[in-house]
C-alpha positions in Angstrom: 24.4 -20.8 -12.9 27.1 -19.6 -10.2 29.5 -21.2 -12.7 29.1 -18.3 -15.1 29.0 -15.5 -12.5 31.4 -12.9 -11.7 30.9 -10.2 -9.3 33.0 -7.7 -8.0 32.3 -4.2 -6.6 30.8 -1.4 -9.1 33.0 1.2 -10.0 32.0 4.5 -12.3 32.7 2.4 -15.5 29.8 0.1 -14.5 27.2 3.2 -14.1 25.3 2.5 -17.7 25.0 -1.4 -17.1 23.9 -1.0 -13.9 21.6 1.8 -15.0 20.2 -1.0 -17.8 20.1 -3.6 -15.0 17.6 -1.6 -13.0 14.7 -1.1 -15.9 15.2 -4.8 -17.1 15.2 -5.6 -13.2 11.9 -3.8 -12.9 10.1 -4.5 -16.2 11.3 -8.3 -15.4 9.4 -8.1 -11.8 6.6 -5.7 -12.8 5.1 -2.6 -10.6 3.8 -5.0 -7.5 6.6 -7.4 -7.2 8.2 -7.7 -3.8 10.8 -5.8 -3.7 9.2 -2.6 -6.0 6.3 -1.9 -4.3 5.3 1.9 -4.3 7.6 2.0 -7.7 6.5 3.4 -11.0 8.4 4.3 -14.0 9.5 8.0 -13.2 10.8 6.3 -9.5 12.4 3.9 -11.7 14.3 6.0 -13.6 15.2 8.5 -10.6 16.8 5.1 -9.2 18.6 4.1 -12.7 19.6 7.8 -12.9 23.5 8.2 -13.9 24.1 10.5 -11.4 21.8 8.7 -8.9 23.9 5.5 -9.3 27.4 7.4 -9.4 26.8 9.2 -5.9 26.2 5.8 -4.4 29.2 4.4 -5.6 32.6 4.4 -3.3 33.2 2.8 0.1 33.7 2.1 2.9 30.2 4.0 4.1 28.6 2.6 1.1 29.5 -0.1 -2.1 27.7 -1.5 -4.5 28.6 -4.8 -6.0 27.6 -6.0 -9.1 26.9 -10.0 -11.2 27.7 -9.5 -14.3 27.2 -13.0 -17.2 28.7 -12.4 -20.0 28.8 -8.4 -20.6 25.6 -7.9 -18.8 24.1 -6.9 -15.3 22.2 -9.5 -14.3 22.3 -9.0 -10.1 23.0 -5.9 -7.9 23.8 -5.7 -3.7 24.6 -2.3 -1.9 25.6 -1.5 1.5 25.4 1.9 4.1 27.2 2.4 6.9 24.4 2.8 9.8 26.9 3.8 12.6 29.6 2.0 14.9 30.1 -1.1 13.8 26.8 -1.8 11.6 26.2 -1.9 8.0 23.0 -2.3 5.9 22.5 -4.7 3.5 20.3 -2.5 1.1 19.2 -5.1 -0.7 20.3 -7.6 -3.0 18.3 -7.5 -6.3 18.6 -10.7 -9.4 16.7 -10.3 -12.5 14.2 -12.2 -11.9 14.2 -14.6 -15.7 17.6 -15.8 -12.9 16.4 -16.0 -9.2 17.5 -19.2 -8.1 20.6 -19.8 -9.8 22.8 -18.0 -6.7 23.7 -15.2 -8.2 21.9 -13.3 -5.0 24.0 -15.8 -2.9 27.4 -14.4 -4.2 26.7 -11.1 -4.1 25.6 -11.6 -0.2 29.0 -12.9 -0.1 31.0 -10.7 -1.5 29.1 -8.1 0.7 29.3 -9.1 3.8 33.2 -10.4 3.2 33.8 -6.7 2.3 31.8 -5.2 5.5 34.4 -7.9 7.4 37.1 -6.5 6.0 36.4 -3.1 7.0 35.7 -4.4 10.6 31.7 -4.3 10.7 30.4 -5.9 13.1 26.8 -6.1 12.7 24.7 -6.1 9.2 21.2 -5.6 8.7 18.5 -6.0 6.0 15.0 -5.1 5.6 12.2 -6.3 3.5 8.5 -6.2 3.1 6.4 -8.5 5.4 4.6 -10.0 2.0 8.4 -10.9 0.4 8.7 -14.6 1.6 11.0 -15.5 -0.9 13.2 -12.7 0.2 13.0 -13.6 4.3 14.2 -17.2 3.6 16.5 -16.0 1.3 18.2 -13.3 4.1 17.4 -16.5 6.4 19.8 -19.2 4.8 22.1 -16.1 4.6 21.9 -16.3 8.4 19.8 -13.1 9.5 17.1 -13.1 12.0 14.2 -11.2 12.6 14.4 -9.0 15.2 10.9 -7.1 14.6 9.0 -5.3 11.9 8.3 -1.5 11.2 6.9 0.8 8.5 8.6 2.2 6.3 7.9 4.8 3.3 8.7 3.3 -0.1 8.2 6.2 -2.8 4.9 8.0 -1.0 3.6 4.2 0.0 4.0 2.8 3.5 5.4 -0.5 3.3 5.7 -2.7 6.7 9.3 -5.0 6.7 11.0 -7.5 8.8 13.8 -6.0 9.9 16.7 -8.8 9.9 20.2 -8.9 11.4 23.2 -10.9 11.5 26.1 -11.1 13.8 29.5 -10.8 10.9 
């Protein structure tokens, strides 16, 4: 699969593809996947907003990047600038008809080569306790758990590892 893959980093061009990739992200994983808990279909299309999507685009504090095959969206990563020298990983999401094929390994990549080349230090990722795919995914990348918390995921308290990597 990573034959066929590009990714790059999303620019205001991308905004309706990613806006597609989002619902066909969700409606591929369902309401009570990993990854979407707490989400429903109005939190769904806050997320996939237009506007919502344009005002996290633009870096270095935060970047999205994008797998596109062929002319769609088929994977999404984003990153935050926490402060000093960290950076988030907020996630890295694959339609899930794909999982497996390393498209969530290059957009790690290309992530975590652009938080090097703006001198980050640190990066770290979150994600829900029940996500096991997800930890040894975020594992193999080379994070560690350094502890777990609560967080609140659209009204719904949602305990995750919280990871981190030296870059």
């Amino acid at each position: 699969m990573t034959g066929g893959v590009a990714v790059r980093e999303a620019t205001t061009d991308d905004v309706a593809a990613i806006a597609e990739f989002f619902q066909e992200a969700w409606r591929q994983a369902g309401p009570e996947a990993p990854g979407f808990a707490g989400a429903t279909k109005e939190v769904i299309a806050e997320i996939a907003a237009p506007e919502a999507i344009a005002a996290r685009l633009g870096g270095p504090q935060r970047r999205m990047f994008i797998a596109w095959v062929d002319d769609r969206v088929v994977g999404f990563a984003a990153t935050r600038h926490l402060m000093g020298e960290a950076i988030e990983l907020a996630g890295v999401i694959v339609l899930r008809s794909l999982i497996g094929g390393g498209v969530g390994s290059a957009l790690f990549r290309a992530a975590a080569d652009s938080a090097r080349e703006n001198e980050y230090r640190k990066m770290t990722v979150s994600t829900e306790t029940g996500n096991k795919r997800a930890l040894r995914f975020y594992e193999r990348c080379g994070f560690t758990i350094v502890g777990t918390s609560t967080t609140d995921a659209a009204g719904t308290d949602i305990e995750v590892w919280n990871l981190e990597m030296e870059l």
